[in-house]
Backbone as numpy.savetxt, mean C-alpha at the origin, in Angstrom:
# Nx Ny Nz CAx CAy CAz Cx Cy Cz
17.60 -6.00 24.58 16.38 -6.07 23.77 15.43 -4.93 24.09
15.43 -4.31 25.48 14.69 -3.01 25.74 14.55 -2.18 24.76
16.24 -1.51 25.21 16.21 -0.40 24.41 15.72 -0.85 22.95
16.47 -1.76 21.90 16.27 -1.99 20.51 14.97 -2.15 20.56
14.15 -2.34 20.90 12.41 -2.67 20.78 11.96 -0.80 21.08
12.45 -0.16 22.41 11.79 0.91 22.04 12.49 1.79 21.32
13.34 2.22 20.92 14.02 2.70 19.50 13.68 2.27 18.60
13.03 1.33 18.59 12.87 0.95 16.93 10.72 1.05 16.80
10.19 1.48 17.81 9.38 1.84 18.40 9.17 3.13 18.27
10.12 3.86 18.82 9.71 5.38 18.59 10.08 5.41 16.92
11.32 5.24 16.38 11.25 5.55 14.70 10.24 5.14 13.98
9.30 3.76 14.21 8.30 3.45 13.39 7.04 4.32 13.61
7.00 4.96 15.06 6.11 6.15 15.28 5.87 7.61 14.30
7.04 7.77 14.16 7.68 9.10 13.54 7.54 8.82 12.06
7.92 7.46 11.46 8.05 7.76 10.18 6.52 7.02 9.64
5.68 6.56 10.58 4.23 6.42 10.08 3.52 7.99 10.37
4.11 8.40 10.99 3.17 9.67 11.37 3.62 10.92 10.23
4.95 10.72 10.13 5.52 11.55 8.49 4.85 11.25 7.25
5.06 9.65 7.38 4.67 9.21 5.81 2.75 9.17 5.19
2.35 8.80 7.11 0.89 9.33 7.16 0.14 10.51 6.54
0.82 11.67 6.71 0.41 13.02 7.00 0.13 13.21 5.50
1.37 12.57 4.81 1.67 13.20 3.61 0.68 12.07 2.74
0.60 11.39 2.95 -0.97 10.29 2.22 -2.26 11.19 2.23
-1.98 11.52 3.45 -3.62 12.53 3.90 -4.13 13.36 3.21
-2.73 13.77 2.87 -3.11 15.35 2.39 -3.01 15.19 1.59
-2.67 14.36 0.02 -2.77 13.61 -1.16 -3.76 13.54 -1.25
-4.52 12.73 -0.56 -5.96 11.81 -0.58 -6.79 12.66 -0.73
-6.90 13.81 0.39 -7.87 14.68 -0.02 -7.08 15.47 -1.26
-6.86 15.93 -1.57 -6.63 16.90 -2.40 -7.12 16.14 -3.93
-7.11 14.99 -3.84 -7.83 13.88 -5.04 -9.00 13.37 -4.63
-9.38 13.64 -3.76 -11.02 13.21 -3.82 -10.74 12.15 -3.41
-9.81 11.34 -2.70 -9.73 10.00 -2.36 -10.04 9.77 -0.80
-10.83 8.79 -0.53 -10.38 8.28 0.96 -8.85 7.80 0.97
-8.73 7.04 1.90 -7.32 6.28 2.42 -7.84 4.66 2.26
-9.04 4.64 2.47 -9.60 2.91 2.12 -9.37 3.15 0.41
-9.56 3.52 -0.16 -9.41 3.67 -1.65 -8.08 3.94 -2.27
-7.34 4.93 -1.18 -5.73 4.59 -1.96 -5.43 3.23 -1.34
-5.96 2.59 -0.38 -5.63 1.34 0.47 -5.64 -0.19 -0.90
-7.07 0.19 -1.35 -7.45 -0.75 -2.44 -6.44 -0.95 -3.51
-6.05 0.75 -4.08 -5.32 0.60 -5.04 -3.99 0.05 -4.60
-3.42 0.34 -3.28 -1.70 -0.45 -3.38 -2.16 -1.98 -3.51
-3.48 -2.47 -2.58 -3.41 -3.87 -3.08 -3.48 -4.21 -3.96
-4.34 -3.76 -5.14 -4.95 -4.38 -5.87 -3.38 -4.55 -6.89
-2.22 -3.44 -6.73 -0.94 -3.22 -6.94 -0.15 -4.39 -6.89
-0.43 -4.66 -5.75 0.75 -5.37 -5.09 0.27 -6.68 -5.63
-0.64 -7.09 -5.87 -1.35 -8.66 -6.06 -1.58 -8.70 -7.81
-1.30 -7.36 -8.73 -1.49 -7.29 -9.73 -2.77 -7.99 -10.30
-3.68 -8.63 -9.92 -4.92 -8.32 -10.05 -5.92 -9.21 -8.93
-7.30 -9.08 -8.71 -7.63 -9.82 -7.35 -8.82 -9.78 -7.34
-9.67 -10.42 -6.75 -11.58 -10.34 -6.63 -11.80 -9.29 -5.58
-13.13 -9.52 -5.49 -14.04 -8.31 -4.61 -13.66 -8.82 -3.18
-14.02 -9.58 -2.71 -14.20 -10.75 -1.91 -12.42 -10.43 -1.24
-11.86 -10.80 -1.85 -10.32 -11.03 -1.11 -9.88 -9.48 -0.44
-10.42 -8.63 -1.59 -9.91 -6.94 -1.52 -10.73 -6.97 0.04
-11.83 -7.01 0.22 -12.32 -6.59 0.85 -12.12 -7.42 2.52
-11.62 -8.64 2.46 -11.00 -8.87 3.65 -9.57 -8.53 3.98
-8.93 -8.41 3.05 -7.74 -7.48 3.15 -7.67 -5.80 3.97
-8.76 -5.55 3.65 -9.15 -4.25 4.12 -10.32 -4.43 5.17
-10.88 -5.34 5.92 -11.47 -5.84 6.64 -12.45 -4.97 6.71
-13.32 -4.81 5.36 -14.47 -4.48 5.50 -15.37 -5.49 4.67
-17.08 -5.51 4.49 -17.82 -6.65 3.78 -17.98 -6.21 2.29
-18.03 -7.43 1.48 -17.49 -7.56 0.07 -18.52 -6.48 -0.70
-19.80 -6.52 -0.06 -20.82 -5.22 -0.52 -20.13 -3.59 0.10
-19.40 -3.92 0.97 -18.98 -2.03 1.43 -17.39 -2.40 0.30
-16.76 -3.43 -0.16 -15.75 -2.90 -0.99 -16.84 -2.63 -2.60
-17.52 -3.73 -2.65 -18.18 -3.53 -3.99 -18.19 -1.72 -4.23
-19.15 -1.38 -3.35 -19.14 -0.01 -3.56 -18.11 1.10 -3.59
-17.44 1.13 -2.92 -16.11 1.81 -2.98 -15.18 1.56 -4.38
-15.25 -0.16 -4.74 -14.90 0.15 -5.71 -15.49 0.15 -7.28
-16.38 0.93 -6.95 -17.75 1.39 -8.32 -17.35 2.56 -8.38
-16.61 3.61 -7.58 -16.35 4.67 -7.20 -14.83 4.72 -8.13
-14.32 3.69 -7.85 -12.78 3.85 -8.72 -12.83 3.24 -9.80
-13.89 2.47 -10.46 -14.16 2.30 -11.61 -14.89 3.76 -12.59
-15.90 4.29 -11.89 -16.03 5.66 -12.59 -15.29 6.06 -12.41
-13.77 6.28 -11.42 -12.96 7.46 -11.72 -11.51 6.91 -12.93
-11.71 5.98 -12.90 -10.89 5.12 -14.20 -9.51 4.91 -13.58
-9.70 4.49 -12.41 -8.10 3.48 -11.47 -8.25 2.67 -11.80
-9.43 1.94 -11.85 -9.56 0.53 -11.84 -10.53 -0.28 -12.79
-10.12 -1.39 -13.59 -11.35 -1.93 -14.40 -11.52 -3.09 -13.09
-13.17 -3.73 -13.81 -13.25 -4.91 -12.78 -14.15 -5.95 -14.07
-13.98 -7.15 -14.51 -13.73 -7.84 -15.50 -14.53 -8.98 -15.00
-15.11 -9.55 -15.68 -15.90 -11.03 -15.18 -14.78 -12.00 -15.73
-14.24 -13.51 -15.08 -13.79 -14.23 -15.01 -14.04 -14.76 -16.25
-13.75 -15.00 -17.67 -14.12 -15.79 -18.69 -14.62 -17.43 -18.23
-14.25 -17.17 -17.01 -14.32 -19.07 -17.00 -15.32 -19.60 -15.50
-15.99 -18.37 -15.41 -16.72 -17.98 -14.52 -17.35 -16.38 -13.84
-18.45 -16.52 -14.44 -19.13 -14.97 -14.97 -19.19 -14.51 -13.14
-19.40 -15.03 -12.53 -19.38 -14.69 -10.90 -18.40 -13.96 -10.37
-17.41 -14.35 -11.06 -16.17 -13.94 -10.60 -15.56 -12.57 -11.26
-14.92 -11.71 -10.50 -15.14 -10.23 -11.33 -13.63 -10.14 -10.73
-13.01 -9.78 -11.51 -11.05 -9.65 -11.72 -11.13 -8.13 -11.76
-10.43 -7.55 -10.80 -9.69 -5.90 -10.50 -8.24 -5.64 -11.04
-8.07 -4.93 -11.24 -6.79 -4.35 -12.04 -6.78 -3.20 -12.21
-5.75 -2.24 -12.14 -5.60 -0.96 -12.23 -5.20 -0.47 -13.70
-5.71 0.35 -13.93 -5.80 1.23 -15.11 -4.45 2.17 -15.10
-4.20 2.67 -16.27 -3.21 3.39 -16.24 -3.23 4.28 -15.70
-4.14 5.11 -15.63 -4.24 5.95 -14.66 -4.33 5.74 -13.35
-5.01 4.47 -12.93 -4.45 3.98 -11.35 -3.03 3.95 -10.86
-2.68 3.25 -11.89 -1.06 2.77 -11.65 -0.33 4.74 -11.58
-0.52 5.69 -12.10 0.02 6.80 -12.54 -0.40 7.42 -11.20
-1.77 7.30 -10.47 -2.30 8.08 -9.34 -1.59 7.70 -7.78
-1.82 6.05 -8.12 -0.37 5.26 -7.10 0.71 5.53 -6.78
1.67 6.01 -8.17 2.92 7.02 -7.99 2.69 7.70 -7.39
1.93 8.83 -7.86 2.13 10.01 -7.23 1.56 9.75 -5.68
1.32 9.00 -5.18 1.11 8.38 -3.44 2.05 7.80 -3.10
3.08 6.99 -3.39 3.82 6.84 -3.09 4.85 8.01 -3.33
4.88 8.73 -3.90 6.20 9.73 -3.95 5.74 10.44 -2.65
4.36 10.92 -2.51 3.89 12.00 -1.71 4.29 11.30 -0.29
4.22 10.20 -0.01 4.37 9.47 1.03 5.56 9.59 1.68
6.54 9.16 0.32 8.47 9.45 0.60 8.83 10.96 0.93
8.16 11.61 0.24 8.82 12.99 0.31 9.40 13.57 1.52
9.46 12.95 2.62 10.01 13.66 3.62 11.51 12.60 3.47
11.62 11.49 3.32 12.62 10.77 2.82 14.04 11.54 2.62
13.58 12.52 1.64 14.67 12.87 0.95 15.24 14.09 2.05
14.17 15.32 2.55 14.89 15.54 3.08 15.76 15.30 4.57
15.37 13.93 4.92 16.22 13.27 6.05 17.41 12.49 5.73
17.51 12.28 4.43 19.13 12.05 4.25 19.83 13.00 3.48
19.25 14.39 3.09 20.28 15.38 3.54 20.88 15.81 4.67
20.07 15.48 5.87 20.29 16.05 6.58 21.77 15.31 7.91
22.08 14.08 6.97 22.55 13.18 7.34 24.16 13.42 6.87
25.21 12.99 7.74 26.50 13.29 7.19 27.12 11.76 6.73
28.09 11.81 6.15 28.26 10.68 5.46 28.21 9.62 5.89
29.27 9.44 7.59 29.12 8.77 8.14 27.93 7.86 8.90
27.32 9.14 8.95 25.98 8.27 9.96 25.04 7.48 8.38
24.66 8.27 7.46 24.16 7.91 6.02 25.06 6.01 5.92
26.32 5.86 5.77 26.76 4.89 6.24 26.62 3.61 6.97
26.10 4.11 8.28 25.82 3.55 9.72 23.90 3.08 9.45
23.32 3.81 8.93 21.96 3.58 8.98 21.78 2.46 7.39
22.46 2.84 6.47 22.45 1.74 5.42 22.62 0.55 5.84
23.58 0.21 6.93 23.84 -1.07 7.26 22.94 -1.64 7.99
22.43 -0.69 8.77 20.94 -0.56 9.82 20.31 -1.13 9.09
19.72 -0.57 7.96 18.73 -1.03 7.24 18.58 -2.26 6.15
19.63 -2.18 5.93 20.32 -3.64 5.80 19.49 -5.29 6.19
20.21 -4.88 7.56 19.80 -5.83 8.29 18.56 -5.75 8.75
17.81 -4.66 8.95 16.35 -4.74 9.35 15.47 -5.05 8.34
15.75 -4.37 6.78 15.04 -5.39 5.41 15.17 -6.80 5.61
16.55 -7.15 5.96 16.36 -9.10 5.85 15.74 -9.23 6.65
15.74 -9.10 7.67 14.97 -10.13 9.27 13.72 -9.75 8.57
13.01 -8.70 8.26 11.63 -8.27 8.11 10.57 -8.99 7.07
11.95 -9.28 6.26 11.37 -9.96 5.27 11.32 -11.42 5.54
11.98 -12.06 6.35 11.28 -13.34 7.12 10.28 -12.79 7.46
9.62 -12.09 8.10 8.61 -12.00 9.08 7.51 -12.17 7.91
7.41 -11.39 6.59 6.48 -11.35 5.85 6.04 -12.32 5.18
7.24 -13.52 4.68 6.85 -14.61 3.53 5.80 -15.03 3.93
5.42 -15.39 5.41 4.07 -16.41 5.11 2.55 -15.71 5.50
3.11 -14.14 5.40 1.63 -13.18 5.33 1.47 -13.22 3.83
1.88 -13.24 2.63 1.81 -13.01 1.11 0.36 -13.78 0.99
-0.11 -12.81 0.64 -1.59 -13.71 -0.44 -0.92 -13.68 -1.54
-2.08 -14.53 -2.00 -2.29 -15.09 -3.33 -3.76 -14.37 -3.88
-3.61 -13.43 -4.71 -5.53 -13.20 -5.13 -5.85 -13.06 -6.11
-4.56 -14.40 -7.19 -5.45 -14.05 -8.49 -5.95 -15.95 -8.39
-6.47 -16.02 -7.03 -7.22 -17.51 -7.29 -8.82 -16.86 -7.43
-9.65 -17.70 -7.64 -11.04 -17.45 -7.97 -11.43 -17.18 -6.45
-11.68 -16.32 -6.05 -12.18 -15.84 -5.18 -13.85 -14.92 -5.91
-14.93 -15.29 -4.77 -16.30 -14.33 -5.25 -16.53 -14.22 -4.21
């Protein structure tokens, strides 16, 4: 269990610090923080969500997300919608152009991806599929009972 804990330790080092770099330098180059591309994968991943939830997700207070995201509403990532069934309640969702700006963060993110399985010969390309394999299933136990839920009425 040593070794497999620090091997799998140093690779999660390396490929946050790869996939990091390349967010960074995205972010700025768009005028973005990293709390703001942060917003948009959630608001992604939950396909739509309140102020309130975003903002403990990102563990900052619902007035420091409010503002941040007034910032991605003028830049047109994101609409934010009052609840028809409760005017308090204000629903986030990404705009097409959010969803389009997201890509291109996630590609920028992968891009070193590609060239590490060129660099890979068939066999080992092989050997690490199966790797990964098995490290997607176990991982994905680990996650089921972190999943929010944030299209409940949250304010």
């Amino acid at each position: 269990m040593g070794q497999t804990d620090s091997l799998l330790q140093k690779w999660l080092e390396i490929v946050i610090r790869l996939s990091m770099h390349n967010v960074v330098l995205f972010s700025k180059k768009r005028n973005l923080s990293i709390s703001q591309i942060s917003a948009l994968m959630y608001i992604h991943r939950q396909n739509q969500c309140g102020i309130s939830h975003l903002g403990s997700n990102l563990g900052i207070t619902s007035a420091a997300a409010s503002q941040m995201l007034d910032r991605l509403v003028k830049q047109q990532f994101i609409t934010r919608q009052e609840d028809p069934n409760d005017r308090r309640v204000k629903k986030l969702t990404l705009t097409e152009k959010g969803k389009k700006i997201l890509k291109k963060s996630f590609q920028a993110r992968q891009y070193w991806q590609k060239d590490l399985i060129k660099m890979l010969t068939p066999e080992e390309e092989q050997k690490v599929q199966i790797a990964l394999k098995i490290l997607i299933h176990k991982s994905e136990d680990l996650v089921q009972p972190q999943k929010h839920k944030c299209n409940d009425d949250i304010r």
